[in-house]
N, C-alpha and C positions, 0 to 999 in steps of 0.2 A: 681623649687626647692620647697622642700617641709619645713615646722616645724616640728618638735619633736610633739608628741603626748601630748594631754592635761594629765592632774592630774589624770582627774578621770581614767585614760585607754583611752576613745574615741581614735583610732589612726585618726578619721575621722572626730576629732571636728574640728579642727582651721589648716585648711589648705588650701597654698594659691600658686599660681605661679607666677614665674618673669618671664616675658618676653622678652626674649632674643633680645636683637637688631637683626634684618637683616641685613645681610652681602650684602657687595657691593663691595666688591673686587673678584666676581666670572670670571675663563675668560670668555669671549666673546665665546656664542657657537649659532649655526645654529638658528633659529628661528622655531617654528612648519610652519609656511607659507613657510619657507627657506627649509626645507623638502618634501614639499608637491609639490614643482618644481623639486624634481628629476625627471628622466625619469622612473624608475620605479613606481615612487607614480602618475607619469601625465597615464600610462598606465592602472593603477588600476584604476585610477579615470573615465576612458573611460567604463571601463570593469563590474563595480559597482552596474551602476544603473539597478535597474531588468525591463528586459523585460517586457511587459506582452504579446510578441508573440516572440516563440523562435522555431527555426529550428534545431534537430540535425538530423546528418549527420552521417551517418554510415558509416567506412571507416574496409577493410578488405578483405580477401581472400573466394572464396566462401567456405562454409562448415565448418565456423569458428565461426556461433551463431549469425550472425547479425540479421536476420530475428525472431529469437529466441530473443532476447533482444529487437530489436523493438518492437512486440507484445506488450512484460511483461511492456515495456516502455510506450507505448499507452494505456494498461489497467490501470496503475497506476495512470498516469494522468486522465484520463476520473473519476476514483471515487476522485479527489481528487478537482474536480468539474473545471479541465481547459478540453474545446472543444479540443480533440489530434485525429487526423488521421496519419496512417501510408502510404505513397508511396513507391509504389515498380514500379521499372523499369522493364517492361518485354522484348522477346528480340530484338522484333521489334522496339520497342518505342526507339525515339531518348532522352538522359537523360534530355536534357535543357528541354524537351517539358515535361518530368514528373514535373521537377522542378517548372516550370511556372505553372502548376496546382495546385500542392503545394504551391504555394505563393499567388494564385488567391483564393485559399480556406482561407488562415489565413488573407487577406486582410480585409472579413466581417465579424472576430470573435472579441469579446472583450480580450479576454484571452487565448490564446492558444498553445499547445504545437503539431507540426509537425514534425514527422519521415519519413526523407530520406533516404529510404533502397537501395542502389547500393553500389556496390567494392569500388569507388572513389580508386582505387589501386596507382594512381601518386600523385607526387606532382605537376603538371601542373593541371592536373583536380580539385585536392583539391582549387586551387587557380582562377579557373576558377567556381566553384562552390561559394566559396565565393564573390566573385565579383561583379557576376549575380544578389547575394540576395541582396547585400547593394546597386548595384543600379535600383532595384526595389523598394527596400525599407529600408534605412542608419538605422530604428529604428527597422530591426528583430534583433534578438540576432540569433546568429550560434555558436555551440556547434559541434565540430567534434568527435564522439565518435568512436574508433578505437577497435574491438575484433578482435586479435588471441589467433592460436589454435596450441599448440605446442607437444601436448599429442598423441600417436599415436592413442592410444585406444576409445580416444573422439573424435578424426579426423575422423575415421573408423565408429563410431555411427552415425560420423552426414552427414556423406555423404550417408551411405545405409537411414538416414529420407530423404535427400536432391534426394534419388532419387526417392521414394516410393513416395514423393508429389509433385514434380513440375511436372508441366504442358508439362515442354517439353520433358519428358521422357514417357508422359503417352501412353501405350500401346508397349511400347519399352521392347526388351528381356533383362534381366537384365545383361546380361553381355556386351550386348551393347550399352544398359544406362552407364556403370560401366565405360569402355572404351571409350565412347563418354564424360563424367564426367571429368576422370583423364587428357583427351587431352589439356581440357577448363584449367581444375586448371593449368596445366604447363606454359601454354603460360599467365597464371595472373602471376604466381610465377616468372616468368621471368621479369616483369615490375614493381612487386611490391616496393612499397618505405613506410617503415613505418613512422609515424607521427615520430617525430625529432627538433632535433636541427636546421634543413633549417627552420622550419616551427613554429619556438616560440615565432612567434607573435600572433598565432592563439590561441583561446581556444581548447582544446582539452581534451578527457579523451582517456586513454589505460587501454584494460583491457585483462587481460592475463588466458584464460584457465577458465573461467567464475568462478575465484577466488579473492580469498580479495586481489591480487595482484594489484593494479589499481596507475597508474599515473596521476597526474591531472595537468594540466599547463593554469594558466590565466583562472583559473575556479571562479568568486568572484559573490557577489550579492546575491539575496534570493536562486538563482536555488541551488546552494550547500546544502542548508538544506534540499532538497529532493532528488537529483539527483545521487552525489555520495554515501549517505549511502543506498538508492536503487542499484544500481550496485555491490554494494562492497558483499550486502544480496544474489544477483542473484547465483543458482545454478542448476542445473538440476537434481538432487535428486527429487524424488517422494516419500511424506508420507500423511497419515492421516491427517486429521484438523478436531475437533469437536467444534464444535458452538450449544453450549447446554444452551434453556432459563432457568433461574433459576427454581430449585420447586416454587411451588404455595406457596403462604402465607397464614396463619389464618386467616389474615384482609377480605383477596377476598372469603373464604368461608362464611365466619360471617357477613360482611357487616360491622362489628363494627372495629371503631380504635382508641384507648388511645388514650388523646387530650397527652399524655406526650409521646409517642412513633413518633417516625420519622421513614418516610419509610425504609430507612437504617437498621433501627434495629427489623423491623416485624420478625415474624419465621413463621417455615415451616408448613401446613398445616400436616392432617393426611397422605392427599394423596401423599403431597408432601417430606413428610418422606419415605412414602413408594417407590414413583419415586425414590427417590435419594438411600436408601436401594439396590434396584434391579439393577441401575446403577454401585454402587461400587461392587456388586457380579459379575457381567459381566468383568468390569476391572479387580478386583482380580483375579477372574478365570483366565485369557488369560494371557501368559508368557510374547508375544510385549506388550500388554496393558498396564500390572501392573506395564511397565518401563516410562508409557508416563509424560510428563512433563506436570502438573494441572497451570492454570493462575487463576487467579479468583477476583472479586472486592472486595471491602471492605461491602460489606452489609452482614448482620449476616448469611442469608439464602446461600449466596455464600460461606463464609467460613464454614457453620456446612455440607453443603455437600459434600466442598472440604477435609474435616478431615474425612470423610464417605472413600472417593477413595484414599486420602496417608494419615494413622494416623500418619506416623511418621515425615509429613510437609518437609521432603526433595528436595522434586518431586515440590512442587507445590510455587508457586508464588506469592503474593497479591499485583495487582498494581491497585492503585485509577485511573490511568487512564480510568480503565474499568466503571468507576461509569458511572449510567446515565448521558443521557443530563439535563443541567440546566434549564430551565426552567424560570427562574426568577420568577418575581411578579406572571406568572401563573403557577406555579408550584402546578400540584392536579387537576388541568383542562383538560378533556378527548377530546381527538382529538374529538369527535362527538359533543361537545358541543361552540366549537371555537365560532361559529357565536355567541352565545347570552352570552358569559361569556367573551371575550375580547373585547377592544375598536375597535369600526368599523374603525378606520385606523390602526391599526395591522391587523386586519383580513382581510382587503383587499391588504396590502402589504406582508401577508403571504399566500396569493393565487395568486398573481403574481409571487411571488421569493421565494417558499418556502424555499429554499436551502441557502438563504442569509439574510434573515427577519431575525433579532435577536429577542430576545425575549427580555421584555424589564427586565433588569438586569441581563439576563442570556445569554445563547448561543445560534450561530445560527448553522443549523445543519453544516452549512460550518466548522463553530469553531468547531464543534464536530470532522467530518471529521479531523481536524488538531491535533485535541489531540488525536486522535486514530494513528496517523502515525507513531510511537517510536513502538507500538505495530506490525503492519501490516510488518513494517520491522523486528522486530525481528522475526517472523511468520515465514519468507522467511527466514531469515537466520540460522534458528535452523532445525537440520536434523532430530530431533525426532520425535516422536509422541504427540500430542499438544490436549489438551482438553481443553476449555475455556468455561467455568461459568460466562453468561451473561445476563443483561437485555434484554426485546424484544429490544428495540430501539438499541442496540450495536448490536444484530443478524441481523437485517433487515441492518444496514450498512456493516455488514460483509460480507453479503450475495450479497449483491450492489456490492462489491469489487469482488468477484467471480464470478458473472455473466457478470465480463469486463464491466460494468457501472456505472453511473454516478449515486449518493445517491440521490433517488426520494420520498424525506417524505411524499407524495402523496397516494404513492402506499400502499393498504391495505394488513395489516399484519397480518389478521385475520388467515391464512395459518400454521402460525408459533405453533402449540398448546404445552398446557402446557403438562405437565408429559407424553410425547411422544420424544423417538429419533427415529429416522430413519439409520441406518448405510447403505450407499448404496454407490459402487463404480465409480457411476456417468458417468457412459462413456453409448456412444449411441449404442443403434441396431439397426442391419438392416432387422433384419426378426421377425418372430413370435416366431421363437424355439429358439433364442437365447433372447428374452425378456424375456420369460418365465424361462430360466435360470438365467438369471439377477435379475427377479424378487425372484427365490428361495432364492440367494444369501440374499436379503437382511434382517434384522433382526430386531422385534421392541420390544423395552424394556416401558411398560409403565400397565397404571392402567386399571379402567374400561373406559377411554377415549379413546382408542387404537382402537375399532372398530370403531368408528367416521373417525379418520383419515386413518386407512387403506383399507375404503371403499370409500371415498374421492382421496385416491395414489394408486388405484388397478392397474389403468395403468402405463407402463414405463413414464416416463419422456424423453422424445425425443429430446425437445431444451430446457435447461434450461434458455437459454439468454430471450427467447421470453414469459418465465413465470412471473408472481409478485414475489415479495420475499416470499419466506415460503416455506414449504415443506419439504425439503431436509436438514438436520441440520447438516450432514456431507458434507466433498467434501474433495478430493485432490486437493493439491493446487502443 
């Protein structure tokens, strides 16, 4: 309770509170530890602690996404810096003997995430799979992730892919693939038991028609902050993704930089007026383009070129997540000068573990990797056209991501150039005349640096997995 306010006005001079006695006639109610012995909260508590090796299980009808969601499952994991392999039963392999491999493989990793791609169509199998793993080993985590496919039209897609790439149709006339196919699916359809109510002791995800429709049951621990809002993003939609490094700055042509100017606030070079200039004429021209969604970080140079490509800021985004890596205490210090500008134990625990050495006061690219993840999922989950204004070091991780790998700050970036995009639609050839169309297709937007790099990319690009990062600033994702 408070006094009346002083004379002069003050309502905040002279004021004080009573304190209420505590009550001790409350009833008698459960205890938080009297809680914690329910059977639900002793189940949680089992279910809690995160793994750091976890198996999921693909549970399904053929031609329903599993193999499809494994992949995107295992690329996800791999850039997010856990060791993931995917198994797949073929048709001779007896399952237990793939599974045993599968478990012999995450036996020697420190962190891992393993995809088990079979039917598992019963509930006898499901409970015979889980068994096996806990008594190999009572500390994997198993995660049962169940796709159907209820859609006619997506059934019918994914069984003409399911037959155009397995192995056991190859060379087969397609209507006797087709027919050899629909035999198989019948006799699954006949056995099949979906995950359920028999089975809610199990963790499990369902996820219906590879939309936001998804069940989760006894799903708890860190996996959740990666696992379901990756599933819930998954879509088989195909668009654009542009990963474009910022224009160049003043500071990098001049060599000079205000001791009162922070990187963040540099601006854009001539050249790199002009890059960004010829960039917004190409969007505005194109009808899809001028609709694409702009992301972009908080540094001056990102948003004076993102007001370049949408003036009226509708379109486009500003999220600090995209800001560079931190750096800490060495922040300004040039990957080529590491050895003689940091202390010799950073730089020798940043040449063993580059990917996990923090910097001291700042991030390690692992932490970078984790702050980019809200991003990478939004990516997926949005069906538009997506241009993203970013520093080299968010390109090179982007581009990690897309090349189904693990982020190697190692790898030299020199690839990646300034006021150059590449728009190319990234898919392989097999011969000379259709490189050579591949090649017309693609188109480059940029200054007098442009002959540099396109006598450097005259050739196709053939496996991008097996390149560095850089080159390619486009891809579908």
């Amino acid at each position: 309770m408070a006094h009346p306010a002083s004379a002069d006005g003050d309502a905040m001079a002279d004021v004080h509170y009573l304190k209420r006695p505590a009550r001790t006639d409350f009833p008698m109610s459960p205890s938080a530890d009297d809680l914690s012995d329910t059977e639900h909260m002793k189940v949680r508590k089992i279910l809690t602690p995160s793994s750091a090796k976890v198996v999921l299980v693909m549970v399904g009808l053929p031609a329903t996404g599993k193999s499809f969601i494994s992949a995107k499952l295992v690329n996800f994991y791999s850039w997010l810096g856990w060791d993931s392999q995917e198994v797949k039963r073929n048709r001779d392999q007896l399952a237990l003997e793939v599974l045993d491999e599968l478990l012999r493989w995450l036996d020697v990793k420190r962190q891992a995430i393993a995809v088990f791609d079979a039917t598992n169509t019963t509930i006898e199998r499901r409970r015979v799979v889980q068994e096996h793993i806990a008594r190999h080993n009572p500390g994997f985590g198993v995660i049962f992730v169940e796709s159907r496919c209820t859609d006619p039209a997506v059934l019918e897609v994914n069984i003409q892919m399911k037959l155009s790439k397995s192995p056991d149709y190859a060379g087969m006339p397609y209507e006797e693939a087709r027919r050899d196919f629909m035999d198989r699916l019948a006799n699954y359809e006949k056995v099949f038991e979906p995950l359920g109510d028999a089975e809610a002791d199990l963790s499990y995800v369902k996820l219906l028609n590879l939309s936001s429709h998804l069940v989760a049951n006894h799903i708890f621990g860190k996996i959740t902050l990666t696992l379901l809002p990756f599933l819930m993003a998954l879509h088989v939609g195909r668009r654009k993704v542009w990963l474009i490094r910022m224009p160049e700055s003043r500071v990098a042509t001049t060599g000079q930089a205000s001791m009162k100017m922070t990187y963040g606030d540099e601006s854009m070079s001539e050249a790199g007026k002009e890059f960004a200039e010829q960039l917004a004429k190409v969007v505005q021209g194109d009808p899809v383009m001028s609709c694409m969604r702009v992301m972009v970080c908080t540094h001056r140079r990102a948003l004076d070129c993102g007001r370049l490509l949408d003036s009226s800021g509708e379109q486009t985004e500003v999220n600090a997540v995209l800001n560079p890596m931190d750096w800490g205490a060495y922040e300004g210090v040039r990957r080529s000068d590491f050895k003689e500008c940091t202390s010799p134990g950073f730089f020798e625990d940043f040449t063993r573990d580059p990917l996990n050495t923090r910097f001291p006061g700042g991030e390690s690219y692992a932490d970078f990797v984790r702050r980019l993840l809200p991003v990478v999922v939004l990516v997926y989950l949005l069906l538009l056209l997506l241009l993203l204004l970013l520093l080299l070091v968010v390109v090179v991780v982007g581009l990690s991501f897309r090349q189904r790998d693990a982020v190697r700050p190692t790898v030299s970036s020199n690839k990646i150039y300034l006021l150059t995009v590449v728009v190319n639609n990234n898919r392989k050839t097999n011969n000379k005349q259709q490189k050579e169309k591949t090649d017309r297709r693609d188109k480059h937007i940029g200054t007098n640096r442009k002959t540099e790099f396109q006598r450097h990319w005259s050739h196709h690009w053939h496996n991008h997995r097996q390149e560095p990062c850089g080159g390619r600033l486009q891809h579908c994702l």
